[in-house]
C-alpha positions as CSV (number, residue, x, y, z in Angstrom):
1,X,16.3,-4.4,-8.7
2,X,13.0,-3.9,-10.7
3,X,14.1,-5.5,-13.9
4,X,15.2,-8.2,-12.4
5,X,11.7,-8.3,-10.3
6,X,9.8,-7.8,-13.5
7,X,11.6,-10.9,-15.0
8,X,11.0,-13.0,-11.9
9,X,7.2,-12.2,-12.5
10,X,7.4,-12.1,-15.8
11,X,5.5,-8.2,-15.9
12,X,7.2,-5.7,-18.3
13,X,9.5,-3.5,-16.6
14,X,7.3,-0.3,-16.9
15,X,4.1,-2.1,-15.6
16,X,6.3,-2.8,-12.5
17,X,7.9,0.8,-12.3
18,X,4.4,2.5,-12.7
19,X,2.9,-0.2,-10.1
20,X,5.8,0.6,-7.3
21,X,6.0,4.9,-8.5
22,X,2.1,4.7,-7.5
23,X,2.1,2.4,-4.4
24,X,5.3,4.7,-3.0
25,X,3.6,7.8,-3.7
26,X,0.2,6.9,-2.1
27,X,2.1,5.4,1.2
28,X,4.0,8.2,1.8
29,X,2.3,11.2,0.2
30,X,-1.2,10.0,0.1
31,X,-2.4,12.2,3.4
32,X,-1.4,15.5,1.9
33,X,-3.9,18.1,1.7
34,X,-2.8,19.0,-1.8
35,X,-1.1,15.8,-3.3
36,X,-3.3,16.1,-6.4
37,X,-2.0,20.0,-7.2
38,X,1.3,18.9,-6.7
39,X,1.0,16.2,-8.5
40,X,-0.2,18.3,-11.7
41,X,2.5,20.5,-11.3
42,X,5.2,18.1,-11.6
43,X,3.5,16.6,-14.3
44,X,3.2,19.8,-15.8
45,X,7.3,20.2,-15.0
46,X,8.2,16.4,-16.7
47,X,6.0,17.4,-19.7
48,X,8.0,20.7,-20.0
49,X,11.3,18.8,-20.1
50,X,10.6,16.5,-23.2
């Protein structure tokens, strides 16, 4: 569904994916207490995986 969005707009498909990975994350995670440690720490886990 997002490609196909992204072509409709004519946005690249990882401005898109970024765009809707940050708007999903701050509407449903954005009251945690700790979103920002938990947030490094999976960043810290996709980092590991590469």
């Amino acid at each position: 569904m997002l490609p196909t969005l992204a072509k409709a707009l004519e946005i690249k498909d990882k401005e898109i994916e970024v765009e809707f990975i940050k708007a999903v994350i701050l509407s449903d995670l954005g009251e945690l207490r700790f979103l920002k440690n938990g947030l490094e720490e999976t960043l810290n886990s996709l980092k590991s995986r590469e």
